[in-house]
DRENVOLUM-120503 format. One record per atom (N, C-alpha, C, O, CB): residue in three letters; y, z, x. Coordinates in steps of 0.2 Angstrom, whole numbers, plus 5000, padded with zeros to 4 digits. Glycine has a CB too. Layout:
BEGIN
ALAYZX;...
# end
This chain:
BEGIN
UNK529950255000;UNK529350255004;UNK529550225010;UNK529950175010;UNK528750205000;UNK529350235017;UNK529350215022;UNK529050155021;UNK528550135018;UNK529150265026;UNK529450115027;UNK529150045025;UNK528750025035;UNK528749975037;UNK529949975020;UNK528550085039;UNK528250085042;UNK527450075043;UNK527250035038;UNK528350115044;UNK526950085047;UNK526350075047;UNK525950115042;UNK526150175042;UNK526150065053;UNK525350095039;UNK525250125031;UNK524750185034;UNK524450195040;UNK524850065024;UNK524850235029;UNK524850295030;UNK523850275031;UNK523450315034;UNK525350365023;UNK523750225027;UNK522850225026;UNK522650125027;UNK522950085024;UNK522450275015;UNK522350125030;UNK522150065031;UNK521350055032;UNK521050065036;UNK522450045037;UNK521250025025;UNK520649995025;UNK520449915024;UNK520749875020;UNK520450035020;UNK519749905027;UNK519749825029;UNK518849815028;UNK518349835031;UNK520149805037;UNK518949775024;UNK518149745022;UNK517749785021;UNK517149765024;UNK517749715025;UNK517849855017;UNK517649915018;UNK516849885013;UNK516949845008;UNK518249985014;UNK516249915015;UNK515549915010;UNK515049965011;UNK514849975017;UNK515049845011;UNK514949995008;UNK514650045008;UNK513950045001;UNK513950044995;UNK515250095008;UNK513350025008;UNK512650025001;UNK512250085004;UNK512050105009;UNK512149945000;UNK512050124996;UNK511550184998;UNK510850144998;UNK510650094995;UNK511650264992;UNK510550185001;UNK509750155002;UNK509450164997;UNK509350224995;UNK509250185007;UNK509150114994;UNK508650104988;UNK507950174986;UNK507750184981;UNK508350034990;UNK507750194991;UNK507350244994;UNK506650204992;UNK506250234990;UNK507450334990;UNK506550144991;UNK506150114988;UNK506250034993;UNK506450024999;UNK506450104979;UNK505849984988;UNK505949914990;UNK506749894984;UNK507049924979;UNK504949864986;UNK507049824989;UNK507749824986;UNK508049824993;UNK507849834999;UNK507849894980;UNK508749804990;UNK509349824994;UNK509649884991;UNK509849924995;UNK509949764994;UNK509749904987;UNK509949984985;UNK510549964983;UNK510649904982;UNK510150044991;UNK511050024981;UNK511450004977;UNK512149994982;UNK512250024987;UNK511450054970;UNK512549944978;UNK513049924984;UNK513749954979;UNK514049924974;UNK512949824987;UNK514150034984;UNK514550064979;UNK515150024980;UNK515449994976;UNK514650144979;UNK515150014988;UNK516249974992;UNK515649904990;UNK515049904990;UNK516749995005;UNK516149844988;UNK516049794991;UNK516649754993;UNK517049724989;UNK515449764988;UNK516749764999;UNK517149705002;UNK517749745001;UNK518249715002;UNK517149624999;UNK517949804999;UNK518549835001;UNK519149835004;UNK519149875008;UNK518549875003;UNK519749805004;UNK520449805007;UNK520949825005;UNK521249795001;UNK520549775008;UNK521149855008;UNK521849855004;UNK522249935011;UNK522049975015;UNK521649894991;UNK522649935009;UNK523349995011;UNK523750025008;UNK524149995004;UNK523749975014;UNK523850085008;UNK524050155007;UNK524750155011;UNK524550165017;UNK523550215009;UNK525450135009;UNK525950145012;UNK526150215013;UNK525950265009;UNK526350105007;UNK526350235019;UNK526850305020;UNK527150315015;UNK527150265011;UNK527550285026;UNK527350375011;UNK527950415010;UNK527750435002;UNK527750495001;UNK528650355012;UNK527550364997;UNK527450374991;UNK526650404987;UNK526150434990;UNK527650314990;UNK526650394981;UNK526150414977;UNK525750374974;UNK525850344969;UNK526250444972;UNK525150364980;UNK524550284976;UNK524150324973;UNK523850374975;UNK524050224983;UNK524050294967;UNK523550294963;UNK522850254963;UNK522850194963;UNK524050284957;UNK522150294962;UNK521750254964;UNK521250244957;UNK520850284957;UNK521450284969;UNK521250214954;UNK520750214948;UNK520450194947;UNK520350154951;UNK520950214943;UNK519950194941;UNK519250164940;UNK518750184934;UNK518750244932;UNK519050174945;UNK518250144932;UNK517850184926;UNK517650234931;UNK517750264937;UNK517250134923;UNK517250244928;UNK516550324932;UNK516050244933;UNK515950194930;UNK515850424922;UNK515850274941;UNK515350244943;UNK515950184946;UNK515650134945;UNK514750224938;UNK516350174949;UNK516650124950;UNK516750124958;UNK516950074961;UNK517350124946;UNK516450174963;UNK516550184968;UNK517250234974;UNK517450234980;UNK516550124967;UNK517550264966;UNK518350294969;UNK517850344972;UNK517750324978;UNK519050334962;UNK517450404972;UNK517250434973;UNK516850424982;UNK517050444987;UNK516850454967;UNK516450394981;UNK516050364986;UNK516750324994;UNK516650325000;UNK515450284980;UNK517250314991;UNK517650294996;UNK518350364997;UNK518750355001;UNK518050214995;UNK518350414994;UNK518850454996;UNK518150495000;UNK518250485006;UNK519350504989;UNK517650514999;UNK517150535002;UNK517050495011;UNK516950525016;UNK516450534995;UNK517150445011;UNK516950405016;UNK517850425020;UNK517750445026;UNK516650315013;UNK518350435019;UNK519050445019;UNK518850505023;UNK519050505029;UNK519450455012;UNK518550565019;UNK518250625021;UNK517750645028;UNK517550695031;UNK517950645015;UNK517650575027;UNK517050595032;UNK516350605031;UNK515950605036;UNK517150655035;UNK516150625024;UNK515750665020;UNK515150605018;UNK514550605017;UNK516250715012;UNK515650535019;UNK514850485018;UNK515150435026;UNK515650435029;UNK514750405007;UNK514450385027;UNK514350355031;UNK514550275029;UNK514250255023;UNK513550375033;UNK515050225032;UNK515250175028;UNK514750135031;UNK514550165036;UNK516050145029;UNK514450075028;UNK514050055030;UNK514250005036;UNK513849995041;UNK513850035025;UNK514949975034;UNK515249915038;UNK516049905036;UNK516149925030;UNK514849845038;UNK516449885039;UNK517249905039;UNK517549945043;UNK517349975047;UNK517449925034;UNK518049945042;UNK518649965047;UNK518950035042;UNK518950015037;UNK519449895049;UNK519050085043;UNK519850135040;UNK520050165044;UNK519850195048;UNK519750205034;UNK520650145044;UNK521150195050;UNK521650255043;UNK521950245037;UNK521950115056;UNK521550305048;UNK522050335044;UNK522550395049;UNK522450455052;UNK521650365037;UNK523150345046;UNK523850355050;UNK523750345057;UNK523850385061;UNK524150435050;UNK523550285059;UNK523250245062;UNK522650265067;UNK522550225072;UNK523650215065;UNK522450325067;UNK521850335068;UNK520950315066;UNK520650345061;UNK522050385067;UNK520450265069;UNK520050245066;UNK519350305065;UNK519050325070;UNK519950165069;UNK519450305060;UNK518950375058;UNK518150355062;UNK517850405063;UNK518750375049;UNK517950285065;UNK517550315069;UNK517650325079;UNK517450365083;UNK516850275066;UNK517950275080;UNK518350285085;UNK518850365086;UNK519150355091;UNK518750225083;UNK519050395084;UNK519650435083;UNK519450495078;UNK519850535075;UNK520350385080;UNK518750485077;UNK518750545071;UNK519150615069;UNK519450635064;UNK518150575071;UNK518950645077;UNK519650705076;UNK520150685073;UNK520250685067;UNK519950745084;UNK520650665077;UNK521250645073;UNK521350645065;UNK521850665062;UNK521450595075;UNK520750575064;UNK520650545058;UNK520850605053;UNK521250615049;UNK519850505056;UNK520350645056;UNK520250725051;UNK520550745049;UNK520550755043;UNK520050775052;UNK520950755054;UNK521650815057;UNK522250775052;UNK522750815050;UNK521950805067;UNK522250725051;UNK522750685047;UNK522750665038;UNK523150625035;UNK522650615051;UNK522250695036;UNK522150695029;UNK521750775028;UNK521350805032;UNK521550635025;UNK522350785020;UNK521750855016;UNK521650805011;UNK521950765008;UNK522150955012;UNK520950825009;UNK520450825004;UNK520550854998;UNK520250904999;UNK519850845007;UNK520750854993;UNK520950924985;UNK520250894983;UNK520250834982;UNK521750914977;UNK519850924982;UNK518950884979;UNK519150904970;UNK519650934968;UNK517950954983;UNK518750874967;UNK518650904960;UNK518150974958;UNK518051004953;UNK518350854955;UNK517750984965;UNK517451014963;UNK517751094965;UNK517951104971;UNK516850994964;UNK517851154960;UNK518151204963;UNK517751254964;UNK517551284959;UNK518651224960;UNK517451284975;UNK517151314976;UNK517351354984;UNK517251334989;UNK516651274975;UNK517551424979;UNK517751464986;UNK517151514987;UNK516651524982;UNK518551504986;UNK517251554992;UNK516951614993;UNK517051684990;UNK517451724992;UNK517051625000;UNK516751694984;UNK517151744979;UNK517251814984;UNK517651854981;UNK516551774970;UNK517151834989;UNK517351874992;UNK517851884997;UNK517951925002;UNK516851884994;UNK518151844996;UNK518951815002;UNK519351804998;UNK519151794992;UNK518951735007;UNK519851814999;UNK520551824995;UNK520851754996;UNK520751725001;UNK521051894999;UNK521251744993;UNK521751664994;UNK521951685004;UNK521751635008;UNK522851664986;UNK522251735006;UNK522451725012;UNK522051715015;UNK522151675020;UNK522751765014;UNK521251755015;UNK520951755020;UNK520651665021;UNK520551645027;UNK520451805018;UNK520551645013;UNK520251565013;UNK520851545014;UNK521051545008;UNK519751525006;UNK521351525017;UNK521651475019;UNK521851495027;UNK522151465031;UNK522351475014;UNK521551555031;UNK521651605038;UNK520851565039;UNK520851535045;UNK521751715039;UNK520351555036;UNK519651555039;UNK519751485040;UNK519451455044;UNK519051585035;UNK520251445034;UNK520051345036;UNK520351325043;UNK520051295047;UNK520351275030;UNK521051355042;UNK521451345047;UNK521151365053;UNK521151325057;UNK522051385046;UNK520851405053;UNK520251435060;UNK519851365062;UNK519851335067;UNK519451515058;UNK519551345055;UNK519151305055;UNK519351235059;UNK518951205063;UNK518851305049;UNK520251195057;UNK520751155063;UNK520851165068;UNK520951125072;UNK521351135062;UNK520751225070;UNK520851255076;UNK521451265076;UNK521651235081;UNK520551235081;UNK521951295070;UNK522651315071;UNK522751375075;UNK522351415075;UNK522851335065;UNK523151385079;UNK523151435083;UNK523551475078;UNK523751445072;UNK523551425089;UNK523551545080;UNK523751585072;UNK524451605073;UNK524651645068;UNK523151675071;UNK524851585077;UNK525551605078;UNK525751545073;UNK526251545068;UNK525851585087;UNK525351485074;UNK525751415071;UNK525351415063;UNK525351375059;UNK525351315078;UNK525051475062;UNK524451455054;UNK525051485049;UNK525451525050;UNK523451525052;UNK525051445042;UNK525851445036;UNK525351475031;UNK525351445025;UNK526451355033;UNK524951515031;UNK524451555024;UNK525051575021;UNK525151535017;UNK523851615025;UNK525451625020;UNK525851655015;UNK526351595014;UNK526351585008;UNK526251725018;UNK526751535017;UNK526751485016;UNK526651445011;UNK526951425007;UNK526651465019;UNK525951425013;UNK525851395008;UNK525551435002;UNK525551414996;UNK525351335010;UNK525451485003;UNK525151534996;UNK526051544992;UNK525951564986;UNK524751625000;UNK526551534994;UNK527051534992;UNK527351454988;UNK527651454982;UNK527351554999;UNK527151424991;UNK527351334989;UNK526751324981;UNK526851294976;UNK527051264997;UNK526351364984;UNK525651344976;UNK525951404972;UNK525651394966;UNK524551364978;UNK526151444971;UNK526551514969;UNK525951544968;UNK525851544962;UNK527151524963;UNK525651574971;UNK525151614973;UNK525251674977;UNK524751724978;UNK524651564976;UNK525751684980;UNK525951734986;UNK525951794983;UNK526151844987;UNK526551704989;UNK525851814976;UNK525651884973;UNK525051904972;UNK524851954969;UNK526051894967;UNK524651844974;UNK523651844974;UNK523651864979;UNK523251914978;UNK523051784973;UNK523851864986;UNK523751834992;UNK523251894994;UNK522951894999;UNK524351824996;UNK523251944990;UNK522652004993;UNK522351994986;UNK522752034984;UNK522952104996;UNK521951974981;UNK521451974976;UNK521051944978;UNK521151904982;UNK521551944971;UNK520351964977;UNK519951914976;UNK519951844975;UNK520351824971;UNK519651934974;UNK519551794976;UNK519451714976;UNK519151724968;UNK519451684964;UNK518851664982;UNK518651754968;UNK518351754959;UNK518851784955;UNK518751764949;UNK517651794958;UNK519351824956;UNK519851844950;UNK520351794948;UNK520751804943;UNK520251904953;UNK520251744952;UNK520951684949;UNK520651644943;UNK520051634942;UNK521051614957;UNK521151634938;UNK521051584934;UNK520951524937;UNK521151524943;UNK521551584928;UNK520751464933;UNK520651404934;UNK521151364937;UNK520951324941;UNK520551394930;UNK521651384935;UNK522351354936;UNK522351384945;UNK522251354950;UNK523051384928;UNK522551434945;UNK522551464950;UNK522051444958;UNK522151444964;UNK522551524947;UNK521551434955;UNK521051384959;UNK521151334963;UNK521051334970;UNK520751344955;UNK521451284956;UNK521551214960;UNK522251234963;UNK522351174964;UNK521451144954;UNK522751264965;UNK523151264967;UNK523151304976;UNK523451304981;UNK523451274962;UNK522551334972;UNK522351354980;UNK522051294985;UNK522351294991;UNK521751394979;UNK521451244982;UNK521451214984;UNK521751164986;UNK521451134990;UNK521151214983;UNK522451154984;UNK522951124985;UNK523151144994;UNK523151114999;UNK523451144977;UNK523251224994;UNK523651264998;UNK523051245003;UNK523251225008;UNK523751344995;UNK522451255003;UNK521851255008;UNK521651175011;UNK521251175015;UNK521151275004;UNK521851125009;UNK522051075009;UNK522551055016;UNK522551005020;UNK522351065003;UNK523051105016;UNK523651075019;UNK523651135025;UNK523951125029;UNK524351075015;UNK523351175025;UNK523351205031;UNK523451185037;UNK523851225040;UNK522951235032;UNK523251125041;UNK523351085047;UNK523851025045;UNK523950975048;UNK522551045049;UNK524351045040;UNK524850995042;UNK524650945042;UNK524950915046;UNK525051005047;UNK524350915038;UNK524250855037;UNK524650785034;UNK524850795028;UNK523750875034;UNK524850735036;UNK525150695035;UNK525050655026;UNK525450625022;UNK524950665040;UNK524350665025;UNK524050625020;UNK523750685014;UNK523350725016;UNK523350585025;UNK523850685011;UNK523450735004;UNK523150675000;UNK523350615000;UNK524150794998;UNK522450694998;UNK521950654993;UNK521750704988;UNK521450754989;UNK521250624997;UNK521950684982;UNK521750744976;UNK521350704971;UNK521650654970;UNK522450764971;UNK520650704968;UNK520150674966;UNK520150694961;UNK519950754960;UNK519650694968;UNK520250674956;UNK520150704948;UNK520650764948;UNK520350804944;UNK519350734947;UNK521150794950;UNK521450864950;UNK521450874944;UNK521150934943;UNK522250874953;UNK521550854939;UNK521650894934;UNK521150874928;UNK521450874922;UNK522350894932;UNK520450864929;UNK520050834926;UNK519750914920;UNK519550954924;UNK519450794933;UNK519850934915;UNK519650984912;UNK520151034910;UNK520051084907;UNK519250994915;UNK520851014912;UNK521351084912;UNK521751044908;UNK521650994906;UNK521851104920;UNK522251104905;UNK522551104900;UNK523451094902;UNK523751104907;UNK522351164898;UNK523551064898;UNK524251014899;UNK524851064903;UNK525251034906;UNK524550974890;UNK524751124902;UNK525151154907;UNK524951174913;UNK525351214917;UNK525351194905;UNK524551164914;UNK524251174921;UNK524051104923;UNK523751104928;UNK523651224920;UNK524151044921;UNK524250984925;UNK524950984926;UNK525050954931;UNK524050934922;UNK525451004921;UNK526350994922;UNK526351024929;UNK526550994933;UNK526851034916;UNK526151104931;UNK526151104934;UNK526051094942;UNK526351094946;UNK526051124931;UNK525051064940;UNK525051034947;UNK525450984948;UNK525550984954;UNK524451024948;UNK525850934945;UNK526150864947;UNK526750894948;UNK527150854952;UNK526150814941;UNK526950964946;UNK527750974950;UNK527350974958;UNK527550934963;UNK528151074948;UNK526851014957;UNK526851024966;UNK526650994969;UNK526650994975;UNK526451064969;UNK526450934965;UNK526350864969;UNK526850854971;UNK526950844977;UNK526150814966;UNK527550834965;UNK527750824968;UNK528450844975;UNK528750804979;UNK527550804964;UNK528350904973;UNK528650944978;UNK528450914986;UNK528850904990;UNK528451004976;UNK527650914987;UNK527450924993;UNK527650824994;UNK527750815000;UNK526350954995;UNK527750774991;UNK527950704992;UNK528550704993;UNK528750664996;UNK527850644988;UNK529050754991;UNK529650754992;UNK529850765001;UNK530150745006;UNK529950804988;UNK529450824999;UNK529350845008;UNK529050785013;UNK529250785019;UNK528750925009;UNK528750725012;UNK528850675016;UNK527950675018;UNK527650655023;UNK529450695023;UNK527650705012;UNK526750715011;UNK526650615009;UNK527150595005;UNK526350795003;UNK526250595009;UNK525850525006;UNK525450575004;UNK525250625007;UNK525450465010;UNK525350544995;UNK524750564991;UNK524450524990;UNK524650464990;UNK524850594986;UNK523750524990;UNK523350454987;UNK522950504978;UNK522850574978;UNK522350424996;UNK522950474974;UNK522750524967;UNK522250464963;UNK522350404961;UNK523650554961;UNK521550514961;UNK521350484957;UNK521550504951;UNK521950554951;UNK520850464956;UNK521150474946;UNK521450494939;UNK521250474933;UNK521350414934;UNK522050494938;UNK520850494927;UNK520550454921;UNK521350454917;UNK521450404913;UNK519950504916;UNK521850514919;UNK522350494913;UNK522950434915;UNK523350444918;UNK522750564912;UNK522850404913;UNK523350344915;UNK523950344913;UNK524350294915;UNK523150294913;UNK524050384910;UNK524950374907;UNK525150434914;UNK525550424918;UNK525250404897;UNK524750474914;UNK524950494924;UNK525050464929;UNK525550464933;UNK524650524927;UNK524450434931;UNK524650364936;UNK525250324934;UNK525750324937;UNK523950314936;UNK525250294928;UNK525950264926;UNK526750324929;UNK527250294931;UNK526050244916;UNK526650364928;UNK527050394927;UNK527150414934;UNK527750414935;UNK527050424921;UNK526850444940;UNK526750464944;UNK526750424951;UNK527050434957;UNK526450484942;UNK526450364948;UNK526250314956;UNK526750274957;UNK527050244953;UNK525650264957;UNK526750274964;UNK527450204965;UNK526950144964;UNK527050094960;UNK527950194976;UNK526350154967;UNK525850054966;UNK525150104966;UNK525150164967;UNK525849974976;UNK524650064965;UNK523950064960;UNK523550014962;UNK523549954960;UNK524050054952;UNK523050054965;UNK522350004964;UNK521950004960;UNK522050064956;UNK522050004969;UNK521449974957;UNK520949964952;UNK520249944956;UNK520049894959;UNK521349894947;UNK519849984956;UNK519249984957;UNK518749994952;UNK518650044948;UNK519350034961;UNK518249924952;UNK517649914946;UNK517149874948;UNK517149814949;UNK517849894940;UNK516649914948;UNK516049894950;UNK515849884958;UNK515349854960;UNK516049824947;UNK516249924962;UNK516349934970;UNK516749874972;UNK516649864978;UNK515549934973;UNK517149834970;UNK517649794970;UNK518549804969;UNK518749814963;UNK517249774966;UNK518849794971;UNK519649794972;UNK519849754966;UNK519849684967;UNK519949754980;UNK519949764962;UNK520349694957;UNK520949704956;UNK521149654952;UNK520049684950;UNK521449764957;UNK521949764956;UNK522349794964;UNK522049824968;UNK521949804950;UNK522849774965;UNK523349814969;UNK524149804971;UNK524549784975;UNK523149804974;UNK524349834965;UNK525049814966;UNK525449884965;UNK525149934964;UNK525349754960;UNK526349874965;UNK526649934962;UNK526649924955;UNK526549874951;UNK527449954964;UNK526749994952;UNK526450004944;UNK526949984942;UNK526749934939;UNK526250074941;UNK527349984942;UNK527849914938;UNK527549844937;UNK527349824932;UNK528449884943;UNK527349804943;UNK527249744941;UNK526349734939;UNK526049684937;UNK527649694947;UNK526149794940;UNK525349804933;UNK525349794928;UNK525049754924;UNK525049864931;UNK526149854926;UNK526149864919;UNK526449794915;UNK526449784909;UNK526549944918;UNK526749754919;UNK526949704919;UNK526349644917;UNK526449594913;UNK527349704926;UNK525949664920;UNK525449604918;UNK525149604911;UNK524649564910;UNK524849594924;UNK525349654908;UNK525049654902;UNK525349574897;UNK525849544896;UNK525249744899;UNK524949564895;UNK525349504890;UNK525649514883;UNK526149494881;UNK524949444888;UNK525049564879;UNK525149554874;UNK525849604869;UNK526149634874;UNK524449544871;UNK525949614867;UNK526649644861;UNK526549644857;UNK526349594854;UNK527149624859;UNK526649724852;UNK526549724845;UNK527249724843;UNK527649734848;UNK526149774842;UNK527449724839;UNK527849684834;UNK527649744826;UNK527149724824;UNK527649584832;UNK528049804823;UNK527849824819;UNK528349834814;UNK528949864815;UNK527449874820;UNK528249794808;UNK528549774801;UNK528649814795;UNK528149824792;UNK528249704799;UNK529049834794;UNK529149844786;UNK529449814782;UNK530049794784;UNK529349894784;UNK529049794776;UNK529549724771;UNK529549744768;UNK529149784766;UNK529449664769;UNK530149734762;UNK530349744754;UNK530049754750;UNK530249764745;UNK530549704751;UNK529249744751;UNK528949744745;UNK528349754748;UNK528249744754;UNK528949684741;UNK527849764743;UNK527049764744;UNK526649704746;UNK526549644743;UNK526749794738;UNK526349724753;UNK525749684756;UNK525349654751;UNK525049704748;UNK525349714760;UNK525149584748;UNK524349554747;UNK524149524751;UNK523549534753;UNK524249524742;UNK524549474754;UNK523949444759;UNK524549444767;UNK525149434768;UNK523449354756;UNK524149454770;UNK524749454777;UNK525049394780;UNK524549354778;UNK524349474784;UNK525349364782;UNK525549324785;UNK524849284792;UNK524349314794;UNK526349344787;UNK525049234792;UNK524649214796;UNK524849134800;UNK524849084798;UNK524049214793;UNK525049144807;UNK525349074811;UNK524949084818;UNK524949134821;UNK526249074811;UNK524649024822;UNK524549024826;UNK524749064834;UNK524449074839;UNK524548964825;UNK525449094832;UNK525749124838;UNK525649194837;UNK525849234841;UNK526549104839;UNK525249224831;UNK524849274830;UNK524349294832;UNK523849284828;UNK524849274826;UNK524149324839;UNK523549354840;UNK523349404836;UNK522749414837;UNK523449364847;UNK523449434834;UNK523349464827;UNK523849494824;UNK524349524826;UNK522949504827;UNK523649484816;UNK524049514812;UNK523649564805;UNK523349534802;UNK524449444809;UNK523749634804;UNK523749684801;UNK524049714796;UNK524649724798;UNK523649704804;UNK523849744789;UNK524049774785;UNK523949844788;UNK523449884789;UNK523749744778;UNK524649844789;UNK524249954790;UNK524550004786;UNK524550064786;UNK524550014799;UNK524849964781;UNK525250004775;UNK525449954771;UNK525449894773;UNK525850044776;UNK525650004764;UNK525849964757;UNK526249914757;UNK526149864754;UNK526149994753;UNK526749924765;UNK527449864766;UNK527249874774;UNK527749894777;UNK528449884762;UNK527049874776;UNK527049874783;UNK526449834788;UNK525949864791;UNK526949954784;UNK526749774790;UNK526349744795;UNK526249774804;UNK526649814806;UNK526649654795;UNK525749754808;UNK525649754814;UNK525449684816;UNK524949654814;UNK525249794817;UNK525849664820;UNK525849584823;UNK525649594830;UNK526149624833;UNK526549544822;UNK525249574833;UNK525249564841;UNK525249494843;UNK524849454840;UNK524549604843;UNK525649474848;UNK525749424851;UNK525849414858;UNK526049464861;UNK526049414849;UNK525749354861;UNK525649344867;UNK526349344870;UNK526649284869;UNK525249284868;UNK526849394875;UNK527549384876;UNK527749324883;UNK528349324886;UNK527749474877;UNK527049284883;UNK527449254887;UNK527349174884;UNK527349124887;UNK527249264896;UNK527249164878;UNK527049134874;UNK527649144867;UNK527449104863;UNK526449154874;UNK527949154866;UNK528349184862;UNK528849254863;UNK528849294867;UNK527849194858;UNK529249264857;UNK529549304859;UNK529649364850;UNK529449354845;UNK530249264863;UNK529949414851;UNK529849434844;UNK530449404840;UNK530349374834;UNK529849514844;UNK530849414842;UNK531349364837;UNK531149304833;UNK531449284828;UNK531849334841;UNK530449264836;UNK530049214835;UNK529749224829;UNK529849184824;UNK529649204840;UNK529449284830;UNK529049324828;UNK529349344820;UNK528949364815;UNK528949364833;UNK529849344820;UNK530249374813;UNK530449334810;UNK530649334804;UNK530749424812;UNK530549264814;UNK530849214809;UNK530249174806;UNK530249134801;UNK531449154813;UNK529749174809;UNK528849154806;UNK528749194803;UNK528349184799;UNK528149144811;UNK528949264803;UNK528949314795;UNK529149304788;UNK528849304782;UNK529149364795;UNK529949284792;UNK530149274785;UNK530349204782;UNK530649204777;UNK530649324784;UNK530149144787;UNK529849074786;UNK529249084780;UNK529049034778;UNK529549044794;UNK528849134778;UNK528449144773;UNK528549204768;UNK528049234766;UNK528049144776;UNK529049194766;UNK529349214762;UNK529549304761;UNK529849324756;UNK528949184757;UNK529349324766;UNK529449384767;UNK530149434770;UNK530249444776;UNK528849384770;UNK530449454766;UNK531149514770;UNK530849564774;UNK530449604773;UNK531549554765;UNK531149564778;UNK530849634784;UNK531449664783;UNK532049634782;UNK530649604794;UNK531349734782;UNK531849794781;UNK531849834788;UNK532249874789;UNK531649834773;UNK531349824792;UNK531349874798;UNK530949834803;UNK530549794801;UNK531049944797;UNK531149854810;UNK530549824814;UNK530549874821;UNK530949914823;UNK530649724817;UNK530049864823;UNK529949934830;UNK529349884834;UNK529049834832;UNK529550044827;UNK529449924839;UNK528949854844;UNK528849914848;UNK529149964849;UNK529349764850;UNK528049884852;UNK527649904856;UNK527649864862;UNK527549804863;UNK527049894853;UNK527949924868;UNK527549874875;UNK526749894877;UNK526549944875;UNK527949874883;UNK526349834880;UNK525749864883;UNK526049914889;UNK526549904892;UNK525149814885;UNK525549964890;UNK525550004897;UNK524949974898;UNK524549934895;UNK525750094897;UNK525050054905;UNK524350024909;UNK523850034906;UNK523449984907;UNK524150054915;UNK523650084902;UNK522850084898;UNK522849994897;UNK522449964901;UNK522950144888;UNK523149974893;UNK523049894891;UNK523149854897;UNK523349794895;UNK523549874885;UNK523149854902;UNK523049824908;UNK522449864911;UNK521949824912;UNK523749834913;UNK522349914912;UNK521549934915;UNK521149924912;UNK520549924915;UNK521349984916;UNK521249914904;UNK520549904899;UNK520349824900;UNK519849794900;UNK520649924891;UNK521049784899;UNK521049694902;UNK520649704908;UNK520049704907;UNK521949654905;UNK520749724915;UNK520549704919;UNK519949704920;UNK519549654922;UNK520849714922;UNK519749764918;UNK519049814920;UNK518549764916;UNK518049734918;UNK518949924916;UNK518749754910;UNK518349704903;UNK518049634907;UNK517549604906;UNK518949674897;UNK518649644912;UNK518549554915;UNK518049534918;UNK517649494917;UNK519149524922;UNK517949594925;UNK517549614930;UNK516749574925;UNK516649574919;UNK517649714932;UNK516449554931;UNK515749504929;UNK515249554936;UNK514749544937;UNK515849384931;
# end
């Protein structure tokens, strides 16, 4: 990741919709901050209703911020809106073309719509990079699903944009058609694209984001690289098999919980900055118990987003 000025800069971002009533209305940003570094894959997550939606939309242009600053690629979206524009594609969740235009023609008509000049427009390009460049005269309604969102991927980048934002990309598709889209993700970040990604699946975000914000309740509560997230998790399981058949489990204070999940086979969870597992087996078999096998658990992020989000008041 480039360690220059960040590809998205947001500051005391709040955004409340009008109550249409008596009230203050509902308040989706509140107090928003944070930054989208150059180069890498930030991951934006959150329950449903958490606000991710409501600020890639404001990113877009598509909502009105109530109060705050966003620059993006140091362009301030209301100050600088062209640019702002000109400097992010949008991949929406929702997938909606003109069933009558061919993939070339909907990537010739947006490009019109940046005001690409048509010497400088890359439609077989990018219809080539999404590997689509054998549709490129089909109809828009003849494409499978898969084929869709990869369009929209391609319709996205027609202006050259510095910044790509993908919203749910793979919200309903089938595990090869997400492998897929994340090659071409990551393809287009190789090429020197910032992605910003939300996402319900979280072993993708782990697996994908260099750093992660956490958004709940219209509030920031996380922002770090996904290393030191997954890092904040505390607890550890510890899973045992012993010589003999379970009757009653062991039990010692450095046990945040302990479980029978088979005839000889305990689950121990413990606090790892409190203890360690070695600790952990000599308080096993301090009670009279031989352990014949052991395997352990780290937490990931699921067990860091379900901590945090739980926290949130």
């Amino acid at each position: 990741m480039s360690e220059g000025p960040p590809a998205i800069s947001i500051r005391n971002l709040v955004k409340r919709y009008a109550s249409g009533g008596e009230g203050p209305g509902k308040l989706a940003l509140d107090d928003v901050s944070f930054d989208v570094p150059q180069g890498g894959i930030f991951g934006l997550l959150g329950p449903n209703g958490a606000g991710k939606s409501t600020l890639i939309n404001t990113l877009a242009g598509l909502v009105r911020k109530t109060s705050g600053t966003v620059e993006i690629w140091g362009f301030d979206i209301d100050r600088n809106m062209r640019n702002a524009k000109r400097s992010i594609g949008i991949v929406p969740q929702e997938i909606v073309f003109d069933p009558f235009f061919t993939p070339f023609e909907v990537l010739e008509n947006q490009a019109g719509l940046y005001g690409v000049a048509r010497p400088l427009r890359r439609s077989m390009e990018l219809l080539r990079a999404v590997r689509l460049e054998d549709k490129a005269g089909s109809y828009a309604r003849t494409l499978s699903g898969g084929m869709k969102r990869r369009l929209l991927v391609a319709k996205a980048m027609v202006h050259s944009p510095p910044v790509l934002v993908l919203d749910e990309p793979t919200a309903g598709v089938d595990v090869e058609l997400r492998r897929q889209l994340w090659e071409l993700v990551g393809e287009m970040n190789g090429q020197g694209v910032t992605v910003v990604l939300t996402t319900h699946y979280l072993e993708e975000a782990e697996e994908l984001c260099d750093r992660i914000a956490i958004i709940d309740r219209g509030k920031l509560i996380a922002n770090q690289p996904t290393r030191e997230l997954v890092g904040m998790a505390r607890e550890k399981v510890v899973v045992l098999t012993l010589d003999r058949e379970i009757t009653a489990a062991p039990s010692h204070p450095a046990f945040l919980k302990c479980g029978i999940t088979g005839e000889r086979t305990l689950e121990i969870t413990y606090d790892k900055d409190r203890t360690n597992a070695g600790e952990v087996l000599a308080l096993v078999q301090g009670q009279g118990f031989a352990i014949v096998d052991v395997t352990t658990r780290e937490a990931d992020l699921e067990d860091v987003f379900v901590s945090l989000t739980s926290a949130v008041t």
